[in-house]
N, C-alpha and C positions, 0 to 999 in steps of 0.2 A: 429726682436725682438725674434722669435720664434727660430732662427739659434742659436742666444747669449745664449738663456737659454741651448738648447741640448748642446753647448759647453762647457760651466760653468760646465753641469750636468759631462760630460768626462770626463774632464780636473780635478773635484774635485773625482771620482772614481779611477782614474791614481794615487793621491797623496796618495790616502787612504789605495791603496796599497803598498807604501813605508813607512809607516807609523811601528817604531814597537813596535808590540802592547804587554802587559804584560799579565802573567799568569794569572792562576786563581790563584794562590795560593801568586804569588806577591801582587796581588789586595786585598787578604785578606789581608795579612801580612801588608798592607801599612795603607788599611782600620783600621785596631785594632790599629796601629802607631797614626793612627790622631785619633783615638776615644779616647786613653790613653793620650796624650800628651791634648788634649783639658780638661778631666777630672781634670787631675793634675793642669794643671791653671785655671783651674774652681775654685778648692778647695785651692789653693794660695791664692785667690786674695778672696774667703768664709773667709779664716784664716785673711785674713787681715783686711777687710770689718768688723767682730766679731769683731777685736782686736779696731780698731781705733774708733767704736762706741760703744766700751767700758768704751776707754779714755774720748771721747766726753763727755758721759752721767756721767763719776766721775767728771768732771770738769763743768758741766751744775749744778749738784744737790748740790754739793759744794759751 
């Protein structure tokens, strides 16, 4: 049991150096990417949510 785990433990250290890994400055650039694009459909689907219980509430008090 104890051989399995030390080889998992190798075997997963082996991979992790083929692994390739990004900059810092990609990470940033990727991080603001998903922070912006989440925003923007954030406030999509704000603009839509307003609009459509807009309609709702003229067509309820009506």
């Amino acid at each position: 049991m104890i051989s399995k785990i030390i080889t998992f433990i190798k075997e997963a250290r082996v991979e992790l150096t083929k692994v390739n890994w990004l900059s810092k400055r990609q990470t940033v650039n990727y991080t603001l990417l998903v922070i912006g694009v989440s925003l923007a459909v954030a406030a999509f689907l704000g603009g839509l949510d307003y609009l459509f219980s807009g309609i709702l509430k003229g067509f309820i008090i009506k």
